[in-house]
N, C-alpha and C positions, 0 to 999 in steps of 0.2 A: 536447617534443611526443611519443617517440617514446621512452620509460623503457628499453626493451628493447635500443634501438638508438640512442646517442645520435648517434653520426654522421651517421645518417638524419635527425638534424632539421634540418642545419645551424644557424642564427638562430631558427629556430622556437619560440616556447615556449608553455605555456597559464601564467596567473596566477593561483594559488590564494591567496584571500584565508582567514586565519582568525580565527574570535572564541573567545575564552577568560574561565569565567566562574572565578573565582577562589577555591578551597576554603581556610579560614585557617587550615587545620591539612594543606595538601598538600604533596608533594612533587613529585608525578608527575600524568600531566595521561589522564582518563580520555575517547579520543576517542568521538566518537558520530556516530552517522550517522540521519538518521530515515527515509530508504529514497526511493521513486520506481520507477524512475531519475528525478533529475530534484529532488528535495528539499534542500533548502538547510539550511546547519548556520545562516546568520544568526538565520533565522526560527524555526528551532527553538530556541533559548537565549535568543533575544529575549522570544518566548510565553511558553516552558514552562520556561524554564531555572530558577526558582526552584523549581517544586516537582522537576521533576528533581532538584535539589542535597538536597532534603529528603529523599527516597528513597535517594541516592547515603550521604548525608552530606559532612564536610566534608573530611574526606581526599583528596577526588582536586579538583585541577582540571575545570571540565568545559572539554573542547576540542570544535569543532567545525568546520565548513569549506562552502564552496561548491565542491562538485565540479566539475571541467572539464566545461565546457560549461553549468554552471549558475550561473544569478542573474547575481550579481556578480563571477566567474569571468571571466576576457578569455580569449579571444575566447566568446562566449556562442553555446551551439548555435542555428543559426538554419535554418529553409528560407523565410526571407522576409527581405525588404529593409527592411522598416520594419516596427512594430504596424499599421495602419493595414491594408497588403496582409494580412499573417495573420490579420486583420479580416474582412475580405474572403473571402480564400481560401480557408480551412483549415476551411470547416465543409461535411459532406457527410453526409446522411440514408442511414444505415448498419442500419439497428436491424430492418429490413424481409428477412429470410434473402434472399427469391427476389424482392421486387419492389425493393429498392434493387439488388440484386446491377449492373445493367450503371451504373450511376452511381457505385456508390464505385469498381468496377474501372475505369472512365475516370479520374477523381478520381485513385485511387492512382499513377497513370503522371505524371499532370503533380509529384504531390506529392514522387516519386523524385526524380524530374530536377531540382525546385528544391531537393531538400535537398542533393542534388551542388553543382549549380553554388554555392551560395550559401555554403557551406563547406567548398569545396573542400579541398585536400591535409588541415586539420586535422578534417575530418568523419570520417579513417579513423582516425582518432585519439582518438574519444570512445568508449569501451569501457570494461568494468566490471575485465580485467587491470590497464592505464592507471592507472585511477581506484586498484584495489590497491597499484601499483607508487605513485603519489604518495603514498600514505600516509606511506612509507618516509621520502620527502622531508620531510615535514613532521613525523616525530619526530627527522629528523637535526637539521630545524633547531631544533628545541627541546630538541638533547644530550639525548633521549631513546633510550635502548636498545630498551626494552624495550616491546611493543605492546600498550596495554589498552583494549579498544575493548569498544562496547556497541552494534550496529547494530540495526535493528528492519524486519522487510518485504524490500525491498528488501536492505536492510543488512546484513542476514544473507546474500543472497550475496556481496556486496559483502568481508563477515566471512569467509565459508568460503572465498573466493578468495583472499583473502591470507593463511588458514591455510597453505591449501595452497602456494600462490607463496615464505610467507616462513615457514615451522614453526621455525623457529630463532628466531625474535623476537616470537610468539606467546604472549605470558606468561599473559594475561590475556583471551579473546573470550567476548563474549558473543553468545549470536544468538538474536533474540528476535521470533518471527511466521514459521516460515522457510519462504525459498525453498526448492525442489527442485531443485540445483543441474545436476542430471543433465537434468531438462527442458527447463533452463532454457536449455542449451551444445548440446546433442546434440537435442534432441525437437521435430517440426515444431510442435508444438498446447500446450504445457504441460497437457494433459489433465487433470494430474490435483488441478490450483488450484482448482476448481471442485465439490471431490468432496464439500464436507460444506457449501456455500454453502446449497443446497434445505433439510438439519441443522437451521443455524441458522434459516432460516425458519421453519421447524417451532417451532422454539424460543421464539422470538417469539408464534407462537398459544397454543403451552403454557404457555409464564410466565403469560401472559396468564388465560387460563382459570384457573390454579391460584389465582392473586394476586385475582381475582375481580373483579365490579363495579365496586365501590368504588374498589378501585384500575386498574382498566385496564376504561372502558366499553363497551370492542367485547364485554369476554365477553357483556353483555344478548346480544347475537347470536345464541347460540350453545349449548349443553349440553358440546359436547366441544373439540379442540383439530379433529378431522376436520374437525367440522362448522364452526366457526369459518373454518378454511384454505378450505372450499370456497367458505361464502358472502362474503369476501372475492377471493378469484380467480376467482367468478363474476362480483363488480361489474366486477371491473378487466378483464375480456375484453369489457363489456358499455362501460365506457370506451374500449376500443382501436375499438371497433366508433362510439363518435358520443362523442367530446369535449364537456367540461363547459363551456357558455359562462359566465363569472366578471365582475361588474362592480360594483367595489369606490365607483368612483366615477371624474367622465370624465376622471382622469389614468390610473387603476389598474384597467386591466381585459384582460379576453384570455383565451384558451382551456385547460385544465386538459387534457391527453389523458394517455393511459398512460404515453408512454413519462418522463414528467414526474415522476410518482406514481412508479412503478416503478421508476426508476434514480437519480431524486433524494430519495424517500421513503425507499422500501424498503431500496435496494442500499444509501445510505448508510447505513443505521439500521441494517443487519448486520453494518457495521464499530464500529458504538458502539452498545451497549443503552444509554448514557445516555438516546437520543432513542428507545428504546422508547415510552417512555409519552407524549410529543411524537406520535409518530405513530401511535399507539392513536387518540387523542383525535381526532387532525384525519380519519384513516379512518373513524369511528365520525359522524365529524359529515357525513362528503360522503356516505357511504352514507344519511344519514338525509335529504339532499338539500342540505345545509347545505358547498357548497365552497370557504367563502372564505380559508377558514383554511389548508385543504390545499394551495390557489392561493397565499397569501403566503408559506408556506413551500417549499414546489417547482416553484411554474409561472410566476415570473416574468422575464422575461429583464434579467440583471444584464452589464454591459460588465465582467467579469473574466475575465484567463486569464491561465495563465503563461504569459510572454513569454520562452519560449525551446521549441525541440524536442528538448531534453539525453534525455526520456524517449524519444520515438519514436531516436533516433541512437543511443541505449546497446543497449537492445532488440534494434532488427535487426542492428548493428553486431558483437551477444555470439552470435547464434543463426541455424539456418539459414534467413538468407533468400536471394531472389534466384534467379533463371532454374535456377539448379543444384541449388536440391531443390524448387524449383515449378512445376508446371507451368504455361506462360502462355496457353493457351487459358481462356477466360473458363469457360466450361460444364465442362471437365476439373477446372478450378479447383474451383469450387464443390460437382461431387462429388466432390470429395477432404475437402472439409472440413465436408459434411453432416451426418455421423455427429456430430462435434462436438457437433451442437445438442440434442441427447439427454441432455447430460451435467444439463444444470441449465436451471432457467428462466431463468436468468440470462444464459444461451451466447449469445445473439444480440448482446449487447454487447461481446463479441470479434471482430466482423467487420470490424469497421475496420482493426484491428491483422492481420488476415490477410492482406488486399488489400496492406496495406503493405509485412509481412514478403514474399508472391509478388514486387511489383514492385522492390523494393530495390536501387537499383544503386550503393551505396559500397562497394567491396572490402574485402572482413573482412581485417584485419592483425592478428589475434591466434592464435594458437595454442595455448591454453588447452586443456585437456582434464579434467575433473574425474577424481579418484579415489578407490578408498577405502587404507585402511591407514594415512593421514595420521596422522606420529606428532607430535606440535609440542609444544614448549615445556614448556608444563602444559595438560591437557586443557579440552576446550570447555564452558560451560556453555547449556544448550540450551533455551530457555523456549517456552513452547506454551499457549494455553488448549486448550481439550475440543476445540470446535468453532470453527475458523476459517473465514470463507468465504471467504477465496481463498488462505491459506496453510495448508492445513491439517496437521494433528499426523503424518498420515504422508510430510510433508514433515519433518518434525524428526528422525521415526524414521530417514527416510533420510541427513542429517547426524550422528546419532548412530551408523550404522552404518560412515560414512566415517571420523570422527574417533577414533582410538583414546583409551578412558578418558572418551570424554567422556558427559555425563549428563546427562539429560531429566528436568526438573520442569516438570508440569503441572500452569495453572491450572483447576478444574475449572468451567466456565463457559465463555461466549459470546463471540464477539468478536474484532478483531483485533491481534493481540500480547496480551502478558500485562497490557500496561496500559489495556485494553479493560474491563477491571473493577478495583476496589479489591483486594488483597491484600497483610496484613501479611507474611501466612507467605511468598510470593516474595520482597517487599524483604527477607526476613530472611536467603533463600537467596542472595541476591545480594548483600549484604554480608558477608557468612560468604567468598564466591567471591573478592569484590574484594580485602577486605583482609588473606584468612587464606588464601587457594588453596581453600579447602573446598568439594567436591562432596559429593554425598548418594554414601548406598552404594550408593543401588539408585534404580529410576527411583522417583518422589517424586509427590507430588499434593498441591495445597493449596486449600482453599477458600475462598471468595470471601465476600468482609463485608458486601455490602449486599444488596439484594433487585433484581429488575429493576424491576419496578412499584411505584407506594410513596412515602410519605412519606420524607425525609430521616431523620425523628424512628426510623425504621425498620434506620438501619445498625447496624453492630455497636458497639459500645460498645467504649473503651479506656481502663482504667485508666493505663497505664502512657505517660507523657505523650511518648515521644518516638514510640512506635507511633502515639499519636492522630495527628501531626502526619505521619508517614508516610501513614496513609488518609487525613486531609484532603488530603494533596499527590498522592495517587493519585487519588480522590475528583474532583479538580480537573484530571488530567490524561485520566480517564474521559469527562469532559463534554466537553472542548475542545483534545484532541490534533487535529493538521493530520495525518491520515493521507496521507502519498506509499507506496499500492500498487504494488507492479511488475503489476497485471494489472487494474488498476482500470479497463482499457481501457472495460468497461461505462459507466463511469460517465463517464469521458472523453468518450467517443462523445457523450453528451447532452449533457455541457457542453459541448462544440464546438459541440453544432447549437444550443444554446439561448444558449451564451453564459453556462450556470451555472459559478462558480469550482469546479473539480477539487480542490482542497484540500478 
């Protein structure tokens, strides 16, 4: 339970399950992580594991895991007794700055207290150190030496943390979407996850507009990329203001409102421009008055959620929360964290996760402190597209500044992690990394092989057959990667109150 201190755990232990996909020409097993807090290695090698391996190639095992506290992980984070109460419970209308504010700050007081009681002593024990320090475990038990990991999102800090925790057994990390490891440990807001989010929206009207008509209908709308953004954020304020009533037929019907559009349309669609052109179409057709489409893809309520709270317990667990850097006056509260909502249109889908970090009452047991100077192993390889909306590139700069020798290639594009779009030239950098140590001399840039908007018939072309098979398996991992964000709280928040799966 307690890596740091085993005598502290007496009997206590967490049960880390792992799956391993099999390379036929491996020796060594490359771990991965796909981020959260709170995302599962099952799920991910279960989906993606084959074109993962295509990318990878056949040299490394892929290894994976269910973090403590997650999935199928014993004891699983909980602050409820059964699904049925977290059914019940755990959903509260957050999205409102100043007319939810006295309802999720009641809401977050009961939600403390059951995440305590419910997981008692092993609740101070779910942390991102921990979760570093098992790593360790789980290459001893695989007579692995030596650490080659590829995290993404989340997993990059999860990655820089056991740089730093373990720089001696760091042969091989990869980190890939990254945290700001410094906001992440030390900073009341992560301020700065949000800073190129509005970027990429931008980006989305501009693709749009360039790629024309034809291929993306909203530009009719519009002459510019300004004018596009406006008359789109005009409707949707004119949505938040009287909701779409939608009647598919009398099983499938119900109400369409902003926050639906907005955090299940948009916010997801910033993390994959696959679904750019998916929600070009369905915006272009509700503005035209036509919402049925926009309704079956974001506005209906589905009974999914992960059933575990591994992400809210890593979270406040790793960062300052709790009475001793919050202040507990409701209104003191709230102006402290006002400014916030300036950063992005997006800022109000963090407010759940504020209320929660204020009322927090599991005692942080780690001692972690980020650094720079980290000399480790062989240096880091450091991946980034242009524009991330919530892990953005001078997040990477800042991991590149920590880790000595390590090296930033950027994908020149949209999106979150490198694998948010097709690119041969990255898998080429990251095979060079895996199985020859090779970094670039200098920071690097590579460009992206398909179009946002557009026919298929429209990617790049690859003679060279094993490349082709590299972009079909990026290609493939662009449309239907399960993003677990560390700050996807936005999107959280809605799936709770609607019941939409956060994956």
């Amino acid at each position: 339970m307690d890596q740091f201190d085993v005598e502290n755990c007496g009997s206590k232990i967490f049960a880390i399950p792992l799956i391993r996909m099999r390379g036929s020409n491996a020796t060594q097993n490359l771990l991965l992580n796909p981020g959260g807090p709170g995302g599962g290695g099952f799920d991910l090698l279960y989906r993606r594991g084959e074109q993962l391996k295509a990318i990878v190639g056949e040299g490394f095992h892929l290894l994976s895991f269910d973090p403590r506290g997650v999935n199928s992980s014993k004891p699983v984070a909980s602050c409820y007794p059964d699904d049925k109460t977290r059914q019940e419970l755990s959903r509260v209308r957050s999205l409102d700055v100043l007319g939810d504010s006295p309802e999720v700050y009641a809401w977050a007081q009961n939600f403390a207290r059951a995440c305590h009681d419910t997981m008692e002593e092993y609740g101070m024990y779910l942390n991102t150190p921990q979760t570093a320090a098992d790593m360790n475990s789980i290459l001893d038990a695989l007579g692995q030496e030596d650490m080659i990991y590829w995290g993404f999102s989340y997993g990059t800090l999860l990655g820089q943390t056991y740089a730093e925790l373990f720089p001696e057994r760091s042969k091989r990390v990869i980190i890939d979407g990254v945290v700001n490891q410094f906001e992440w440990y030390e900073g009341l807001f992560e301020a700065q996850s949000l800073v190129d989010t509005d970027t990429v929206l931008n980006g989305f009207f501009d693709e749009c507009i360039r790629d024309g008509v034809n291929n993306c209908p909203l530009a009719s709308l519009a002459t510019s990329t300004d004018e596009l953004r406006d008359t789109v954020l005009s409707y949707m304020d004119t949505l938040r203001g009287q909701p779409t009533s939608v009647y598919i037929n009398n099983s499938v019907y119900g109400l369409l409102d902003y926050e639906k559009v907005w955090y299940n349309g948009f916010l997801e669609a910033l993390y994959k421009p696959s679904l750019w052109t998916a929600l070009a179409d369905n915006m272009y057709k509700l503005i035209q008055g036509n919402a049925s489409d926009a309704f079956l893809a974001y506005g209906i309520e589905e009974v999914r959620d992960w059933r575990h709270e591994a992400n809210e317990f890593i979270t406040l667990n790793d960062g300052m929360s709790g009475p001793e850097h919050w202040p507990q006056d409701r209104q003191a509260f709230l102006d402290k964290i006002m400014p916030l909502f300036n950063h992005s249109l997006f800022s109000p889908g963090q407010i759940k996760t504020h209320y929660m970090r204020q009322q927090w009452v599991v005692p942080k047991t780690h001692s972690y402190v980020p650094r720079t100077g980290i000399r480790t192993a062989h240096p880091l390889l450091i991946l980034s597209t242009t524009y991330d909306p919530v892990c953005p590139l001078v997040a990477a700069r800042s991991a590149n500044e920590a880790f000595e020798g390590s090296q930033i290639v950027e994908v020149q594009g949209y999106g979150h992690c490198s694998i948010a779009v097709p690119s041969v030239c990255i898998a080429k950098h990251l095979r060079a990394f895996l199985y020859e140590g090779t970094l670039p001399d200098s920071y690097t840039k590579c460009g992206v092989d398909s179009p946002y908007f557009g026919p298929k018939s429209a990617h790049r072309h690859f003679e060279d057959a094993e490349e082709a098979k590299i972009h079909l398996a990026q290609a493939q991992l662009a449309r239907d990667w399960a993003y677990f964000a560390p700050v996807r709280s936005a999107h959280r928040s809605i799936a709770q109150h609607t019941s939409i799966d956060p994956k």
